[in-house]
Steps between C-alpha positions, in 0.01 A plus 500: 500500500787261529366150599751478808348768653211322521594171504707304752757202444210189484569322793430822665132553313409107560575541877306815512197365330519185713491685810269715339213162483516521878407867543447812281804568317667862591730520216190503309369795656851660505522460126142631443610812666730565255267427198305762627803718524546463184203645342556803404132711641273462775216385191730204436539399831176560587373249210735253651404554890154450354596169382692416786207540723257288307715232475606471879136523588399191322465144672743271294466138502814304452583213675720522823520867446317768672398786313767739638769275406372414178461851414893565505530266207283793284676782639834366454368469128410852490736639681759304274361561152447886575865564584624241258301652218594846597181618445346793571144427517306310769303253214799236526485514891155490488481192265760274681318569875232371372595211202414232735131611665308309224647155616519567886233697625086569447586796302294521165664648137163778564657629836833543369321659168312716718838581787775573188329481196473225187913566407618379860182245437555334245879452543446332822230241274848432264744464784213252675634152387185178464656260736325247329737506208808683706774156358323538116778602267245625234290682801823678612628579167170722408514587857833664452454606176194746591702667762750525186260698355388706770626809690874469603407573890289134513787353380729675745281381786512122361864445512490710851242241603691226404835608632378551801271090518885367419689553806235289661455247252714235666229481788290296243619167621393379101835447240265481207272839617799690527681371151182606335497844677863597437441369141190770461746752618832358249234464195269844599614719747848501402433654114222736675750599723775577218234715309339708763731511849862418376671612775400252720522146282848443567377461901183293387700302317721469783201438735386205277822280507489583927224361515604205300824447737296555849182285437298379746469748803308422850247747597581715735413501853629727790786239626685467184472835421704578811722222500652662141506859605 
């Protein structure tokens, strides 16, 4: 599928995302719909519903984010890397709704071993960055270089992931966090993306230098998200 019909010019995906850290996001859900669309049997979608339903049931903890609007971060992932990838199985779906549960909720590597099985497993274990060593150049280059090595729909997910973590980045009020994250994505994500999802590193590459140009951006509250609409 042809990235514009997925995604929108990217002042129009930052503003939805930014409205979409004061309440659950509905593009995310419309978007989601048409992942499942996509699929082409009721076994597919079913294996994706599945998903879907474990991963909205769980308690996230992120700060100043409820669990609802946390959770459209995920499904925008999903939703995103399913139509992107034009797959037609539920396993890259499945992987991308829940990449993050490791980090931000109580769930255990057994439960999702025992809910999808030790594929879905132990992708989410490779996707799960150690924050401890999240700025180490020789941490992220091994990092990187085992999803390299590993099934193409991880890798899909990743550069979904982070695609979807820039159009927020400015909100980090730090220069020197954000250099080093857009740097991860020039020196990593960027190659990964050439390899395994071409069509859409001309617009993460395009992303990247936005977010260079636009900086630091306020957090959102309910008055200034009126006074620009």
């Amino acid at each position: 599928m042809n990235v514009a019909d997925i995604l929108d010019d990217i002042r129009i995906e930052r503003w939805r995302r930014l409205i979409g850290l004061l309440e659950p996001d509905p593009h995310a859900l419309f978007l989601w719909s048409r992942a499942m669309a996509a699929l082409p049997d009721d076994v597919e979608r079913g294996r994706l519903d599945h998903a879907f339903r474990f991963a909205k049931g769980i308690k996230y903890h992120h700060v100043g984010l409820t669990s609802e609007i946390y959770f459209s971060h995920p499904l925008r992932v999903a939703a995103i890397a399913t139509l992107i990838s034009g797959s037609q199985e539920a396993g890259i779906g499945m992987l991308a709704v829940l990449h993050n549960v490791l980090e931000v909720s109580d769930v255990s590597v057994d439960m999702l071993a025992e809910a999808f099985g030790s594929g879905i497993s132990n992708q989410i274990v490779a996707l799960t960055v150690d924050r401890d060593f999240q700025w180490d150049k020789a941490y992220k280059a091994g990092y990187y270089g085992k999803l390299m090595e590993g099934p193409l729909y991880a890798r899909v997910v990743k550069i979904v992931d982070k695609l979807d973590n820039l159009f927020v980045l400015g909100l980090n009020p730090d220069l020197s966090v954000r250099e080093k994250y857009l740097a991860e994505i020039e020196n990593f994500v960027l190659p990964m993306s050439e390899v395994s999802l071409p069509s859409l590193t001309a617009y993460l590459r395009n992303l990247v230098q936005d977010c260079r140009t636009t900086g630091f951006i306020q957090w959102p509250t309910t008055l200034n998200l009126k006074d620009k609409t």
